[in-house]
C-alpha positions in Angstrom: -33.4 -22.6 -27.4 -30.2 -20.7 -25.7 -27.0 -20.3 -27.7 -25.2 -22.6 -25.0 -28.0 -25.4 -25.9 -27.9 -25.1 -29.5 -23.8 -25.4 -29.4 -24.2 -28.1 -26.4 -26.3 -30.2 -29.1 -24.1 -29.9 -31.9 -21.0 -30.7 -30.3 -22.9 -34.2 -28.9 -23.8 -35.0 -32.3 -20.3 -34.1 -33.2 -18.8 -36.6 -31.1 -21.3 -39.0 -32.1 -20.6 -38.5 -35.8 -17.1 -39.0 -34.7 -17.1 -41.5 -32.7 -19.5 -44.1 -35.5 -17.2 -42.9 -38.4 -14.3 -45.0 -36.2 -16.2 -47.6 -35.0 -17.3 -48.3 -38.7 -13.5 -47.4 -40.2 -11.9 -50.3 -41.7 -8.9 -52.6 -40.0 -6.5 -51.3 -42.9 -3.7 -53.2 -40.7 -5.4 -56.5 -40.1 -6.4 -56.4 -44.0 -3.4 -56.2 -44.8 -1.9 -58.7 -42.4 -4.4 -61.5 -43.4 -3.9 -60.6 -47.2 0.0 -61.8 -46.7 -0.2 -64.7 -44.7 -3.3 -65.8 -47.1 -0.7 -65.4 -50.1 2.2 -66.4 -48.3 0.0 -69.9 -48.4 0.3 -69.7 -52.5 3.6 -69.3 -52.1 3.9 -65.2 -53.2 5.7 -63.1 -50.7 4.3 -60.0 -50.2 5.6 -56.8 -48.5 4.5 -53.4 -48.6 6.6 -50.4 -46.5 3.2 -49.0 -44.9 -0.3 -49.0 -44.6 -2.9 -45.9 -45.2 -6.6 -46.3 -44.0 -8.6 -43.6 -46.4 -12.0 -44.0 -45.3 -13.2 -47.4 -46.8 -10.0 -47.9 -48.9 -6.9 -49.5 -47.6 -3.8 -48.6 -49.5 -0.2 -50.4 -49.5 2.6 -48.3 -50.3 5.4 -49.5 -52.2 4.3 -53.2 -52.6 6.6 -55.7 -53.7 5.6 -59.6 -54.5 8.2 -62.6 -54.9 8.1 -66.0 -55.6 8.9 -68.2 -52.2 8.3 -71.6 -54.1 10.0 -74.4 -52.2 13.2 -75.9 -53.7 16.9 -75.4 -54.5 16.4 -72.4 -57.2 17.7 -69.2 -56.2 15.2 -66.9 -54.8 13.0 -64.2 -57.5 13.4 -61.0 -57.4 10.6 -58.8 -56.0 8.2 -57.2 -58.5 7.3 -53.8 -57.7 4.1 -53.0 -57.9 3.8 -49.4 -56.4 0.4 -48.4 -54.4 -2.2 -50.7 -53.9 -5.4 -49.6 -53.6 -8.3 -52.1 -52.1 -12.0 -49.9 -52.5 -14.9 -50.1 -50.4 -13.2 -52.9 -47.6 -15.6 -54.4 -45.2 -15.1 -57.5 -43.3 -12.8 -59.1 -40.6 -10.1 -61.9 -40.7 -12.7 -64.6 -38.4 -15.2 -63.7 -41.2 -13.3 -62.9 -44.1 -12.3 -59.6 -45.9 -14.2 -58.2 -49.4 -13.1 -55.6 -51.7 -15.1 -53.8 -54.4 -12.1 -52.9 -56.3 -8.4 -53.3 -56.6 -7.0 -51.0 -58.3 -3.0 -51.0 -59.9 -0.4 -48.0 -60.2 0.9 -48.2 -63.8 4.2 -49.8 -63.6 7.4 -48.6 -65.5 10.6 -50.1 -64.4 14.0 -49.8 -66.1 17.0 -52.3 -65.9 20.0 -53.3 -67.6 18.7 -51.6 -70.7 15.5 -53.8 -70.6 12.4 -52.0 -69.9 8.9 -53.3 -68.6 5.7 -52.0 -68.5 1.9 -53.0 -67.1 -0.9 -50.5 -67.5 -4.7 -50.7 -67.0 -4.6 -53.3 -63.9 -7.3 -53.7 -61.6 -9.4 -56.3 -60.1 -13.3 -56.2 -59.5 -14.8 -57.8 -56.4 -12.1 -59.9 -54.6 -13.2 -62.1 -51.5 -10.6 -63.4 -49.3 -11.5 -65.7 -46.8 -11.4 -65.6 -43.3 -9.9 -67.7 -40.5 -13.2 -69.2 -39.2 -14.3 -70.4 -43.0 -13.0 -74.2 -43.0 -14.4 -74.9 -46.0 -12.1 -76.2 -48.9 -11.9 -74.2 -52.4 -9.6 -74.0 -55.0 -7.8 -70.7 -53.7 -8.4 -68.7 -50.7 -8.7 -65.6 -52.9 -11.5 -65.5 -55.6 -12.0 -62.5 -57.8 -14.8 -61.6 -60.3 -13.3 -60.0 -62.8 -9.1 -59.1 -63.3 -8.0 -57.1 -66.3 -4.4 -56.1 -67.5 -5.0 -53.5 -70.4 -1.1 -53.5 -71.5 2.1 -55.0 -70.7 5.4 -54.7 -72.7 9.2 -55.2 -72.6 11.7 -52.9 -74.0 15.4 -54.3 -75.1 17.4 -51.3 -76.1 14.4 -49.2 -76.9 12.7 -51.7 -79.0 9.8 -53.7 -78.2 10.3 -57.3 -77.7 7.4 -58.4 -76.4 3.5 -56.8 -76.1 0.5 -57.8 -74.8 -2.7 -56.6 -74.9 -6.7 -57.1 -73.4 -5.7 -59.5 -70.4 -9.3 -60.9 -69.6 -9.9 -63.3 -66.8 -13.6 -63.9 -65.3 -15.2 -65.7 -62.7 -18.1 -66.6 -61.7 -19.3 -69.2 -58.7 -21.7 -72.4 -59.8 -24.5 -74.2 -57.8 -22.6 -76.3 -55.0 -20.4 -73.8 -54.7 -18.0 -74.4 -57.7 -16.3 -71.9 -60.3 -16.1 -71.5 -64.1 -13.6 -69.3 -65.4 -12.6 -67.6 -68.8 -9.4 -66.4 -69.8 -8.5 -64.3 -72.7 -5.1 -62.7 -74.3 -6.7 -60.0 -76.6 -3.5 -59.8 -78.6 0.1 -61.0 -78.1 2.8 -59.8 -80.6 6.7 -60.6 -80.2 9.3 -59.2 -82.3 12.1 -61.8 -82.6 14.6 -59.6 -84.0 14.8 -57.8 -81.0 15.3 -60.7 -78.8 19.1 -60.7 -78.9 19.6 -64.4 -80.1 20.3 -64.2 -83.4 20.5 -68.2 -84.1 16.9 -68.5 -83.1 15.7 -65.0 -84.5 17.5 -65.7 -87.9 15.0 -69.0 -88.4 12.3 -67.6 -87.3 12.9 -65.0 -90.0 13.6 -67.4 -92.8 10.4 -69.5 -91.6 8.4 -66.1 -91.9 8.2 -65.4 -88.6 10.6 -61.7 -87.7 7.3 -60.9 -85.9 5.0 -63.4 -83.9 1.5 -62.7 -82.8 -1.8 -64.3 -81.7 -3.9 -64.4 -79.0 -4.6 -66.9 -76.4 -7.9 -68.3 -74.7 -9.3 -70.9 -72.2 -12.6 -72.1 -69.8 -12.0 -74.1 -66.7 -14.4 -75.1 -64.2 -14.6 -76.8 -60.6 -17.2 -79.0 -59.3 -16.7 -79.6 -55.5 -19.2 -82.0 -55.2 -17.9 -84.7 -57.7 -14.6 -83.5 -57.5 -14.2 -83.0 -61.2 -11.4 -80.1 -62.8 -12.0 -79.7 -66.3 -10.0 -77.1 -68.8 -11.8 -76.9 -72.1 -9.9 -75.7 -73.7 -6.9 -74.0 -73.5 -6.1 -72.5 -76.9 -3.4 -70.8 -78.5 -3.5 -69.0 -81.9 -0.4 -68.0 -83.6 -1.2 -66.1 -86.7 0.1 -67.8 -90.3 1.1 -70.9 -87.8 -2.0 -72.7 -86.3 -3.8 -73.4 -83.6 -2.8 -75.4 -80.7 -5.7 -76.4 -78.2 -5.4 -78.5 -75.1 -8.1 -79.8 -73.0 -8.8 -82.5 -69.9 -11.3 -83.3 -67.2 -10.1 -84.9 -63.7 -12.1 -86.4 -60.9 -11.0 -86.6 -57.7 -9.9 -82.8 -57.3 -12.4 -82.7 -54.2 -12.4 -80.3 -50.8 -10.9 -82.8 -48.7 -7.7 -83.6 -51.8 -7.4 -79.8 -51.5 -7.2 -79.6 -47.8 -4.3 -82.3 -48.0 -2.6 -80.6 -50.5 -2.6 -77.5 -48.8 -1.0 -79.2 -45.5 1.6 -81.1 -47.6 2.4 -78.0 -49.1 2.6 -76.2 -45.8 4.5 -79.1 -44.5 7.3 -78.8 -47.4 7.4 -75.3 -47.0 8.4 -75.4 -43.4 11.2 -78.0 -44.3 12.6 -75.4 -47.2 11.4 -78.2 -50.2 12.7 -81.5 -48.8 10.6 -83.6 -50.1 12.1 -86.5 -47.6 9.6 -88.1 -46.1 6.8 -86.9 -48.0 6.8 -89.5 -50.9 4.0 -91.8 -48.7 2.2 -88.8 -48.4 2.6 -87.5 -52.5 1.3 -91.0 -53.4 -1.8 -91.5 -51.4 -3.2 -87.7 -52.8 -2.2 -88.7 -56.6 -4.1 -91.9 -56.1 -7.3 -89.7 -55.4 -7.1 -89.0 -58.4 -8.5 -89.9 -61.6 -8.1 -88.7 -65.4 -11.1 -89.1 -67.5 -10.4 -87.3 -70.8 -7.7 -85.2 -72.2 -7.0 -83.9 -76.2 -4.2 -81.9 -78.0 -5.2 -81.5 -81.1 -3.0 -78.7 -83.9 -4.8 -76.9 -86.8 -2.1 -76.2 -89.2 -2.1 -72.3 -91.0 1.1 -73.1 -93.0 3.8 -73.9 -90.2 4.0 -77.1 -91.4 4.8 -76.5 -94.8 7.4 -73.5 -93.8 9.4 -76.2 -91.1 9.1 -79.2 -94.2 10.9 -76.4 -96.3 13.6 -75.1 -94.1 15.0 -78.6 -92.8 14.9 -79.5 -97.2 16.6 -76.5 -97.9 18.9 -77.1 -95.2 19.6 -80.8 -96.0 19.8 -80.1 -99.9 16.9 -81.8 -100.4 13.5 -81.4 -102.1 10.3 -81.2 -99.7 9.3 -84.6 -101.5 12.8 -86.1 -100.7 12.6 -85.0 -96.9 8.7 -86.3 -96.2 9.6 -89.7 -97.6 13.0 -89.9 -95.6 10.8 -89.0 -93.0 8.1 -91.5 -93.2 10.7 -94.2 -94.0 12.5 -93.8 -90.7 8.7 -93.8 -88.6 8.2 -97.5 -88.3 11.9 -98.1 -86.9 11.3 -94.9 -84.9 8.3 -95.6 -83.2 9.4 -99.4 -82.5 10.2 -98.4 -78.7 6.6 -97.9 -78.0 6.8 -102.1 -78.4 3.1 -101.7 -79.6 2.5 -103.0 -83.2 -1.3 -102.3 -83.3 -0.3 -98.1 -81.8 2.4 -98.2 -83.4 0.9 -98.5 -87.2 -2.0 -96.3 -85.9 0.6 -93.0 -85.2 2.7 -93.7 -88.0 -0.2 -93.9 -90.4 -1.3 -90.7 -88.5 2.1 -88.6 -89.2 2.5 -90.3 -92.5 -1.1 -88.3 -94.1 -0.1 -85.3 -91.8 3.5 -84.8 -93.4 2.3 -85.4 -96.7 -1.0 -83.3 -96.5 -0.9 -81.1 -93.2 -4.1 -80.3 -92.0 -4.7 -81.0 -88.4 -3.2 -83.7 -85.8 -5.1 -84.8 -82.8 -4.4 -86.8 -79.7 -7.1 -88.2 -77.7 -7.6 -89.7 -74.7 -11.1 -91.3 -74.2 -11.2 -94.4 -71.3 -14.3 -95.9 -71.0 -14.2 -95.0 -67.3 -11.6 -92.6 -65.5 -8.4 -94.3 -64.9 -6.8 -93.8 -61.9 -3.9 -91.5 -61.6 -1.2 -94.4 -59.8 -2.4 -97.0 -62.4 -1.3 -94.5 -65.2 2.0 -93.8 -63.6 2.8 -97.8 -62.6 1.6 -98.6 -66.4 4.1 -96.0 -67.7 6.7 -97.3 -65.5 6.7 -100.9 -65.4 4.9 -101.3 -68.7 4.6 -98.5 -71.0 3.3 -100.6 -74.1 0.0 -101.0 -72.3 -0.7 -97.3 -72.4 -2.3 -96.9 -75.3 -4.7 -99.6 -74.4 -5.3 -98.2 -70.8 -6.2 -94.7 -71.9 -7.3 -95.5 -74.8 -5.1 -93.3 -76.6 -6.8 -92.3 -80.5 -4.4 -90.6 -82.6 -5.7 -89.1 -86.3 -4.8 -86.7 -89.1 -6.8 -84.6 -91.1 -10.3 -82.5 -90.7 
């Protein structure tokens, strides 16, 4: 073969290599454009001064996000969040965009003598989707996996508030539902360092200078029947308790979604007025339906620390202040003009006050009640509550 072939060759393949590497580049542009209209729609502004294609990544440079929720507040500042990098993009906006990996910069900002930090943020496999997907979920985005490794605030060069461990997974369900898990690692929050000195000096008598814990939760979402359940959302505070909250809706279907999203929309466009939209607010709350619900406390000594504070600050003993206490329940509790409820809750505080343990609230229907009844029962006629919901309320383990 001649020199003049062999270089011919090359340079064709050159141009071919050339020429597939931009046909096969990613829309950095349009990714980026679909990303903020798609988050503009959870009401989170986003802005970024450019965008950088690097092969398959797609980088925004100096991005900011703020809170646009509707309504008379003044607006959030932005957050600065630095570089963005999205890893291995593919996809379109018809079809919907996928990225392997979002990864953070480290964020140190400085203000007013308060600083605030974020370290170790990234997401793993985020799906956003596309314009020709009409199908209804609970977000447009869905992630697998987000972590936060640290975040802090700084008042004066002493830390205020710490956080460590952010969890959050994700994982899609037959029928094309979710289940997700949340977990706070660690929280800690130094109240001396707060600047309010009234509410940091009894938190300090109560035994509390410093407050940590940690924080977990499962939720899931079946599209099919419609049913949202959290269970449960609980929070540990170290020496205090535990505090744990759970429910299960039905009703929370595709279609309720879609109309929430176009209410929302709607309201958005109108800056928050909310006139003319009460029809409308109605007819989705009636879709739905609460079937269970439960806040229940496991007491670590809070209790007994907030029995001995008020005493010592009413120059009583903690015997004098629990029986003043339970004296005054019956003539409290007389509003709820519900004599059978009414014993049942003051019994329930009674043994709690006088032997704290645990408290739980539950709320057990026979069969999901729907959401209007509960809100005309509560306004017209609150006394049937307890009865509607079925509404248990005990003390002790």
């Amino acid at each position: 073969m001649s020199v003049f072939s062999t270089r011919s060759v090359l340079a064709g393949l050159a141009l071919v290599l050339a020429g597939s590497s931009s046909a096969l580049a990613v829309d950095g542009q349009a990714f980026a454009d679909r990303l903020k209209t798609v988050m503009a729609g959870q009401s989170v502004n986003l802005t970024f001064a450019s965008v950088a294609t690097e092969g398959e990544d797609v980088v925004l440079r100096d991005a900011k996000v703020t809170s646009n929720r509707p309504g008379p507040a003044p607006a959030a500042d932005p957050v600065g969040l630095g570089d963005v990098r999205f890893e291995t993009v593919t996809g379109s906006t018809p079809e919907g965009w996928r990225a392997s990996r979002v990864a953070l910069d480290d964020v140190d900002q400085s203000e007013d003598g308060v600083r605030v930090t974020l370290t170790g943020a990234s997401v793993d496999g985020l799906e956003m989707k596309g314009t020709n997907d009409t199908t209804a979920t609970l977000a447009p985005l869905f992630f697998d996996r987000a972590v936060v490794d640290g975040v802090g605030i700084e008042k004066a060069g002493k830390s205020v508030v710490a956080v460590e461990n952010v969890r959050l997974q994700n994982a899609q369900t037959s029928g094309g539902g979710y289940r997700s898990t949340f977990d706070v690692g660690k929280f800690n929050v130094d109240t001396t360092a707060s600047g309010e000195a009234q509410g940091s000096a009894m938190l300090a008598e109560l035994g509390y200078p410093q407050v940590s814990g940690d924080l977990s939760g499962t939720a899931a979402w079946d599209p099919q029947t419609g049913m949202l359940q959290l269970d449960p959302l609980q929070l540990e505070v170290d020496n205090a308790g535990e505090l744990a909250f759970s429910y299960t809706i039905t009703g929370y279907t595709p279609s309720f979604i879609q109309s929430l999203a176009q209410l929302s929309q709607q309201m958005q466009a109108s800056g928050g007025n909310a006139d003319g939209s009460g029809m409308a607010i109605i007819g989705l709350i009636s879709q739905l339906y609460l079937k269970s619900a439960e806040l229940s406390f496991e007491d670590r000594s809070l209790t007994n620390r907030l029995l001995d504070y008020f005493a010592k600050q009413n120059g009583q003993s903690r015997d004098q202040l629990v029986s003043s206490l339970t004296g005054m329940m019956p003539m409290a509790l007389t509003y709820l003009q519900n004599p059978d409820f009414q014993t049942k809750v003051a019994g329930a505080l009674t043994n709690f006050l006088q032997n704290p343990q645990s408290l739980r609230i539950a709320i057990a229907p026979p069969a999901p009640v729907p959401a209007t009844q509960i809100i005309g029962a509560a306004m017209g006629a609150p006394q049937t509550l307890p009865q509607v919901l079925n509404v248990d309320v005990r003390s002790g383990n």
